[in-house]
C-alpha positions as CSV (number, residue, x, y, z in Angstrom):
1,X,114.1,128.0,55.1
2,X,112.0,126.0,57.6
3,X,109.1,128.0,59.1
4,X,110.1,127.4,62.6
5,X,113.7,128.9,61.8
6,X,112.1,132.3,60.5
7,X,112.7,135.7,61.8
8,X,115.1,134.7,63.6
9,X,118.2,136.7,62.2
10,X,119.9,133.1,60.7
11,X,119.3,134.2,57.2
12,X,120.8,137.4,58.0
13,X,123.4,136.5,59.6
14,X,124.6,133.9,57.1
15,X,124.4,136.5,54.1
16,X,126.4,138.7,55.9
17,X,128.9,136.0,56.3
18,X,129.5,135.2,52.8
19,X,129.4,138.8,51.4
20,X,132.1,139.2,54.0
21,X,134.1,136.3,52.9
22,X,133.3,136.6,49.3
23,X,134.1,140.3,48.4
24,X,133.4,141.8,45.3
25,X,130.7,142.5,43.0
26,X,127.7,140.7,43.4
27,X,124.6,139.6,41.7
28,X,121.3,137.6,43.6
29,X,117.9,137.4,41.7
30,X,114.7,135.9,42.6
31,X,112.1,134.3,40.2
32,X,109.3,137.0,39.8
33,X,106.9,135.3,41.4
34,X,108.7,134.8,44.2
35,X,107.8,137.5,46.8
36,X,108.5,136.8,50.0
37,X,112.0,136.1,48.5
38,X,112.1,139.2,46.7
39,X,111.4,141.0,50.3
40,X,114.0,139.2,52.5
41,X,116.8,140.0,49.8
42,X,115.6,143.4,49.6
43,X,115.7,144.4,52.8
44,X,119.4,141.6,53.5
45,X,120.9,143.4,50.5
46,X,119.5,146.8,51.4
47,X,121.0,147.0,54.7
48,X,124.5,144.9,54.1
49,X,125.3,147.8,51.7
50,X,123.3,151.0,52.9
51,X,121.0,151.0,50.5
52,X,123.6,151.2,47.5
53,X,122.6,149.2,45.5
54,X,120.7,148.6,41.8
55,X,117.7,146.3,41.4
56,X,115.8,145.4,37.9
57,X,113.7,143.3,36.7
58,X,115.2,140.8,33.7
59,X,114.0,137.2,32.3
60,X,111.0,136.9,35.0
61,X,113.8,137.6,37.6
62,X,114.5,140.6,40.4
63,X,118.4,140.9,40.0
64,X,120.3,143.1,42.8
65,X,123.7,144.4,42.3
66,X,126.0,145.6,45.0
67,X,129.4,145.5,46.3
68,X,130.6,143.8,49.2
């Protein structure tokens, strides 16, 4: 995302949007050496499902598993 949209609750938002529409099981990794990546789906993900949730690391990838 562009700098000037950041921390502006449009990432958010949208996420929340598509776990809604999409329910299930889901899976969303980041590249290891991706960090502030790995923080923004952390705290998305943590929140959307109350913190229950699994992450591990796997291939030089952070994977997080919830359901929606």
């Amino acid at each position: 995302m562009r700098k000037k949209y950041r921390r502006k609750g449009i990432g958010k938002s949208v996420s929340y949007q598509v776990f809604n529409l999409h329910k299930g099981k889901w899976e969303v990794f980041q590249k290891e050496i991706n960090k502030p990546a790995q923080l923004f789906w952390n705290k998305i993900i943590n929140k959307y499902a109350n913190g229950n949730f699994t992450e591990r690391f796997e291939s030089e990838k952070l994977i997080q598993n919830f359901t929606s």
